[in-house]
N, C-alpha and C positions, 0 to 999 in steps of 0.2 A: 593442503586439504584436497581429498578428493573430489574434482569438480562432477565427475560422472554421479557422482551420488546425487549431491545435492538439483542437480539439470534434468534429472528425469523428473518425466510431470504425466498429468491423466493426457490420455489422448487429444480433450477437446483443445489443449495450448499448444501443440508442436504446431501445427500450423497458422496460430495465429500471429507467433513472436518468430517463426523461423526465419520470416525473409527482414527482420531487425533485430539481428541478435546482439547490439549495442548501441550504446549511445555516443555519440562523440564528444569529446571533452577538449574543452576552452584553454587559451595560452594562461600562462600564468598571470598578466595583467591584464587593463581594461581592453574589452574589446569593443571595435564600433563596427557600425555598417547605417548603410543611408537605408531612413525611412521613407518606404514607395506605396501610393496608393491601390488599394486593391481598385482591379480592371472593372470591377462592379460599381466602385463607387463615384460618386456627382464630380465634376469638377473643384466647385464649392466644396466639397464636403474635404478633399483633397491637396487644400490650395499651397497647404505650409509644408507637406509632408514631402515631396520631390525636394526641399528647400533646406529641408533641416536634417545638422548632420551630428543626432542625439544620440547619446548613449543607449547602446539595447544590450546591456548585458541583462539576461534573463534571471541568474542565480549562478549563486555558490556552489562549486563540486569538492567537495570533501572523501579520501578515501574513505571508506568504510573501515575501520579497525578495528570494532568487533565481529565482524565476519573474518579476520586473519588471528583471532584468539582461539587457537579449538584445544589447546593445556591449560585451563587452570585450574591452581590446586584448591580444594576447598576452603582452605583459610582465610584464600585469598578472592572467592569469589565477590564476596559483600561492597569489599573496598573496587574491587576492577570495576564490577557493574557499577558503584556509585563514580567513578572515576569516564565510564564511557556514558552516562547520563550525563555528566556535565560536557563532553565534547559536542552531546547532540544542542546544548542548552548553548553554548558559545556559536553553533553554526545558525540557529535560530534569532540569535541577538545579533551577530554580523550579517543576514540576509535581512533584520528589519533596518539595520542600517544603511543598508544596500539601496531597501525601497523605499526610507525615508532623505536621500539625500540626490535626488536625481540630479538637481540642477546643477548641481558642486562637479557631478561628474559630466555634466555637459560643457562645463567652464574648463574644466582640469583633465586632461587624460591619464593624470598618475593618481587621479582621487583615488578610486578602489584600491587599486594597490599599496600605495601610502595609507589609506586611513580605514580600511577594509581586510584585503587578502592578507597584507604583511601581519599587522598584530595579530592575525587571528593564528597564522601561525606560529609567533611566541606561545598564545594560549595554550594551543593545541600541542607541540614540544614538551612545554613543560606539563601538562596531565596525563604525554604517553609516557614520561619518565617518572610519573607518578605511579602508571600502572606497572612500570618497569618497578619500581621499586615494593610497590603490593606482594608482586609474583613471585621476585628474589628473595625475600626476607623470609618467606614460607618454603624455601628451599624450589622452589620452583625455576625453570628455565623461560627464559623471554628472549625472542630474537629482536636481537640489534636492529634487524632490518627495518621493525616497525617505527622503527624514529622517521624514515625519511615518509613515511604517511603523514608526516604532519600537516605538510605545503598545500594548501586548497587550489585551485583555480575556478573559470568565470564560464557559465556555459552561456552564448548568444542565442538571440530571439531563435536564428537559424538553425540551430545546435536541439533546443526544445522541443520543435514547433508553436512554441508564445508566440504568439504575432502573427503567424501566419493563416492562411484563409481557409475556408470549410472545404468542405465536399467528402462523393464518397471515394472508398478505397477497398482494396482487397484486403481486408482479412485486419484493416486495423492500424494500416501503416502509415508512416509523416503523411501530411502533403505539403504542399506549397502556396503560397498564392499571398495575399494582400494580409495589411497591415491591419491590426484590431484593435480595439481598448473598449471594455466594458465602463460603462461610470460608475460611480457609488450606488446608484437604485438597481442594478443589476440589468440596464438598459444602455444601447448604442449610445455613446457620449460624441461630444462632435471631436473633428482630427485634432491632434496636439498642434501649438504652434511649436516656432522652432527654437523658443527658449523655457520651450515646458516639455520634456521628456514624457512620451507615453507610459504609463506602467504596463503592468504582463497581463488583464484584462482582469473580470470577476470583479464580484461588487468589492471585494479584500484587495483589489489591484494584484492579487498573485494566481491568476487563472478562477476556473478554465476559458479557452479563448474557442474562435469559433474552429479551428481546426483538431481539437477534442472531440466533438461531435460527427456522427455519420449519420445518412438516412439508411435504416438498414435493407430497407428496399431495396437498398442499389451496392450490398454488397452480397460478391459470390459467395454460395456457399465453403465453407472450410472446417467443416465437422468431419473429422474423423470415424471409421468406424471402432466397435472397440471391438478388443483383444477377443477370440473364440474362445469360448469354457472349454477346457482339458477334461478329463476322466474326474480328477479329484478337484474340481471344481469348486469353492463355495459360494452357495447360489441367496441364501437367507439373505432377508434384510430385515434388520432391528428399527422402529419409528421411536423416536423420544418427541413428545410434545410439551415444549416449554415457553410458548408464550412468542410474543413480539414485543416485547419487552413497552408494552402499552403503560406500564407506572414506569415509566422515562426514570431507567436508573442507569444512569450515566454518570464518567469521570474521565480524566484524560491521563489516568496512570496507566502504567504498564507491568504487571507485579511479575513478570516474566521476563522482560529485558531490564527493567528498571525497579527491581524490586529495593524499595524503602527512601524512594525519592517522586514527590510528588509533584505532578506535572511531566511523567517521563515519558510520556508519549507525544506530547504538543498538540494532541487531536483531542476529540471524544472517543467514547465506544459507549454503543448502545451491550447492553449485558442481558443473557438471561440463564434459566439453570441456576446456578450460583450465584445468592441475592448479597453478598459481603465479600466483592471483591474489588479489593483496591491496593496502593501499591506494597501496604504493610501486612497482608493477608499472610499466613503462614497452612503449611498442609493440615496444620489442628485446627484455625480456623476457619478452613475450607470446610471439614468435615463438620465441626459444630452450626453450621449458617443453616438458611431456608435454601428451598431451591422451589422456582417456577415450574419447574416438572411437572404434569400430571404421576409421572412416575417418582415422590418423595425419596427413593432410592437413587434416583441421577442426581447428582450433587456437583456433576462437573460447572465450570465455568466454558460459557459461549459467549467468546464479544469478539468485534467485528468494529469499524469507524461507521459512524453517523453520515448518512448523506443527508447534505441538506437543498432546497432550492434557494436561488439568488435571487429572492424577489424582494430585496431592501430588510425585509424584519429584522428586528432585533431580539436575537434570544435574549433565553435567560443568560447563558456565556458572553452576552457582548462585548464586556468591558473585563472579561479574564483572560489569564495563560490557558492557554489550548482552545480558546473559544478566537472572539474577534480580537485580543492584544496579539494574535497571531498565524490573522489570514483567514484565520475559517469560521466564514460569516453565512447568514441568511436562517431560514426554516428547517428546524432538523425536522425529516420526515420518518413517522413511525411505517415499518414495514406492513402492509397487509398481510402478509405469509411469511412465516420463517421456517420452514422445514427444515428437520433434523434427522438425519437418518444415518445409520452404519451399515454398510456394505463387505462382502466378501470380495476374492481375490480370483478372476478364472484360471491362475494355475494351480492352487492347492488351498487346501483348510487354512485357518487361522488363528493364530493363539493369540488369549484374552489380553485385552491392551493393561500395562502394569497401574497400579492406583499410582496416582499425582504423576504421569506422562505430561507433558508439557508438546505442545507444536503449533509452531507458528508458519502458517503456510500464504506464501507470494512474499513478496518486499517494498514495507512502505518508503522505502528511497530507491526504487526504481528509476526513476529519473536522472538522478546523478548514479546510481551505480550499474546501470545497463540492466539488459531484460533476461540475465542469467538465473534470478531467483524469481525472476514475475510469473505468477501464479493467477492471475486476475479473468474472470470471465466475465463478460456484461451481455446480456443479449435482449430481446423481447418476448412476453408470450406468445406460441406458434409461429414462432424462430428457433426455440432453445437448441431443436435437431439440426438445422440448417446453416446457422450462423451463428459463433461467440466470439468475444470483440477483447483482446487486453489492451490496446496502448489509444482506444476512441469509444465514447461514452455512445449508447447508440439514440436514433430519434426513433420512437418506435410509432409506427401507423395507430391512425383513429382505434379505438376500443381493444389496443393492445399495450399491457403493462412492463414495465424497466423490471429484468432480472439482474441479477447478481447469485453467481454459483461458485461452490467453494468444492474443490475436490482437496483431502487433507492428504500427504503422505502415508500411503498403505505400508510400508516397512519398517522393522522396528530393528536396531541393533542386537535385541535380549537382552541387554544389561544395563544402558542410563535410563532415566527419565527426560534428562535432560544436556546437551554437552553446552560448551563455553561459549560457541555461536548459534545453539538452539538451533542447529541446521545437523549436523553432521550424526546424532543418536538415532536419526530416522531417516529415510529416502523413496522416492516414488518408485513405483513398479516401473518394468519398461514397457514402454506405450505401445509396442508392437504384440508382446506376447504377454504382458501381467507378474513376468518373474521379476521375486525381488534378486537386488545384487546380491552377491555373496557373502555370507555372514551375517543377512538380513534377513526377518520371521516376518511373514505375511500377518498382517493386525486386522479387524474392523478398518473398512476406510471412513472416516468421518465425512461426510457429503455435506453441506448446506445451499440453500435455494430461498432466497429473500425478493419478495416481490415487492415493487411501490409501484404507484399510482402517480406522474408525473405527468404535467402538461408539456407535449413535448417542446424541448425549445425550438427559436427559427435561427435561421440564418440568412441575416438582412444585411447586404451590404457588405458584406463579409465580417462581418458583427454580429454574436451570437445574443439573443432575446431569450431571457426565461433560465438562464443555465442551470445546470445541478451538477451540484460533482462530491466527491467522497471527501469526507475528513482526511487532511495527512500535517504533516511537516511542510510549515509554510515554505520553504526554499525548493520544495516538490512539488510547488506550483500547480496546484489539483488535477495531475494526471491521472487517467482512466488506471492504468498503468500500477500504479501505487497500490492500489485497494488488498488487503490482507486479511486474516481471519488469525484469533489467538481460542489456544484448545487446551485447560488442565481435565485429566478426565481423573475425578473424584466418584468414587462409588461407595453405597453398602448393599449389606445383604446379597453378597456375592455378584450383583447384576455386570457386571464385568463378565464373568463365566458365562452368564444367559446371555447376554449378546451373543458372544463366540459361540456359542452350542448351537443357537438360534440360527446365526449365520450358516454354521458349518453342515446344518441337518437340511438348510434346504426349505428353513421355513417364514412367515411371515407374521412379525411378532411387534408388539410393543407394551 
């Protein structure tokens, strides 16, 4: 697959992910390392942590394998996709295994491996010879090679940043420092002894910890400028106003990676636009649904993961799949602002995005799969120009609110909707000049901008107070990192064309 397509991104992420453009990945079995007090904190508070020599395997690194699927054949999509929902459903059940079984693995250094990593790779063997046999039976081709993706491994505290201690950094990156554990109220808990294994922090014990966080006061600016408009420039910008999805219509399917399996996404998404979207939706009943639009002609689907705060509450998801049965706990917070907007392209016009496009832009498994697909922007009000943050949630100053910006892939192939890794039918412009690659049509860029109201957290002791973090995949450990945005663009009454004309004439329309 072409990596160049999929790696180009809007200006504001080359330099926040450039000086980490991977993560590093865990031996095949348990990994240990000694837990040390951060320098910040009491002696007492400290006493067992120099002492004890507990397992900090952080999570599970699983290839990604449907991002190595970019041929399948239509017969065979239904079965692959339900085939690659249960891989993420078996990585999900081995990572609660993982954090429900610490002390086994503080007792045993081959527990993971043995009753962990190994089986999971049976599972995972036989559902990619399942999707081996999907693809072949429809006359399709599947590479051999994807067998040896089965083998997972362990990523440590080190490896994450789980565990390690706050502060600020340039533009977003690791750092270092002392040991953390949130408790269950989403408050500093005291150190682990040395026959109780810390978990990975967050009131869910699977993040975020205090080195997710930055004060953004104290980070350099790393904003880009953007690209110079050319002669054929398109300059419009189209506004769609559809709400903050205030009638809390949420679910944790994914009808676009996981379409007709429920639960495929392990998170929430807040939704707006498109009020009947879930994992069994089809293109007719996208078009038959309401939409939150002020414009009843935008019928697309907009959703995005739920940030919630970790201040102990108990949703309505407490005791479900995708809610608290997996990591993502606390107050879902409704946004103040969702802005929606479509933008042109500074090197040339743009042609109308096709009805039922599909794009999914950043990757909620950044974490284990490195920051080559991370798309994620966090910053503050009056920062958004000066600083955006992917891989550290930021603390934003007194009487300033927590953004989240979504720039969508501007480039469209001309011909899918959609390809087999929802990655390769579209591609960003290049951040220096705006052109798309080749063989690529300049589209509307889809933009969003979601503001919340958050108190910001502390960091005490090198333990983070108050945290928030984004819905994901509990074995993604609620990095900043993870955060994504999913796009079907459903239209009538031509509004597809009006956008484009809109954009292309240079004007400012909604």
């Amino acid at each position: 697959m072409g990596r160049n397509i999929r790696k180009r991104r809007s200006p504001l992420a080359v330099k926040v992910v450039a000086a980490s453009a991977a993560i590093a990945l865990g031996g095949g079995g348990l990994l240990w390392a000694q837990m040390n007090a951060s320098a910040h904190e009491s002696n007492d508070a400290a006493q067992n942590y120099t002492k004890a020599a507990a397992a900090t395997v952080a999570t599970i690194s699983c290839p990604d394998v449907g991002q190595k699927l970019t041929n399948v054949p239509a017969n065979a999509k239904q079965g692959v996709a339900t085939e690659l929902a249960n891989l993420d459903k078996q990585i999900t059940e081995a990572y609660a295994r993982l954090s429900s079984t610490r002390q086994a693995q503080a007792n045993d250094a081959n527990f993971v491996q043995n009753a962990i990593v190994g089986p999971l790779k049976e599972k995972r063997s036989a559902t990619i010879d399942r999707i081996r046999i999907d693809i072949t039976r429809v006359g399709g081709t599947f590479d051999s090679s994807l067998a040896q993706l089965a083998a997972c491994t362990t990523q440590s505290v080190n490896q994450t940043t789980a565990g390690q201690g706050g502060g600020a950094n340039n533009g977003g990156q690791n750092n270092t420092g002392g040991q953390n554990n949130t408790g269950n109220n989403g408050q500093a808990s005291a150190a682990p002894s040395a026959s109780a294994p810390a978990n990975i922090g967050g009131q869910g014990g699977n993040g975020p910890v205090a080195a997710d966080f930055v004060d953004i006061t104290k980070v350099a600016p790393n904003v880009q400028a953007k690209p110079q408009n050319s002669g054929n420039a398109s300059t419009g910008v189209f506004i769609t106003r559809c709400g903050v999805n205030a009638n809390k219509n949420h679910n944790t399917d994914n009808v676009i990676v996981a379409p007709g399996v429920t639960n495929g996404a392990h998170h929430e998404h807040d939704y707006v636009g498109n009020q009947k979207v879930n994992a069994f939706s089809t293109n007719n009943s996208l078009l038959a649904a309401p939409s939150s639009c002020q414009n009843q002609s935008d019928l697309s689907a907009y959703y995005w993961p739920v940030v919630r705060v970790q201040d102990g509450s108990q949703e309505f998801d407490a005791n479900a799949l995708g809610g608290g049965k997996e990591g993502n706990v606390g107050k879902i917070l409704t946004p103040l602002q969702a802005q929606i907007k479509y933008v042109g392209s500074p090197a040339s016009k743009v042609v109308a995005m096709p009805q039922f496009l599909r794009i999914i832009t950043g990757d909620a498994k950044s974490t284990v799969n490195g920051l080559g697909n991370a798309n994620a922007h966090w910053s503050c009000t009056g920062f958004e120009n000066k600083v955006q943050l992917t891989q550290q949630y930021p603390i934003c100053p007194q009487g300033s609110n927590v953004v989240r910006t979504f720039a969508f892939q501007s480039c469209w192939d001309g011909k899918n909707i959609d390809s087999a890794n929802h990655r390769t039918h579209v591609a960003f412009a290049d951040a220096a000049s705006g052109v798309c690659p080749n063989g690529f049509k300049a589209i509307p860029q889809l933009t969003m901008r979601l503001v919340y109201k958050i108190t910001p957290p502390a960091i005490v002791n090198g333990q983070v107070k108050n945290a928030y973090a984004v819905d994901g995949f509990p074995e993604e450990l609620h990095k900043a990192a993870t955060d994504h945005d999913d796009f079907i663009s459903v239209t009538k009454n031509n509004l597809a064309a009006t956008i484009a004309n809109c954009i292309n004439t240079g004007k400012r329309c909604q």
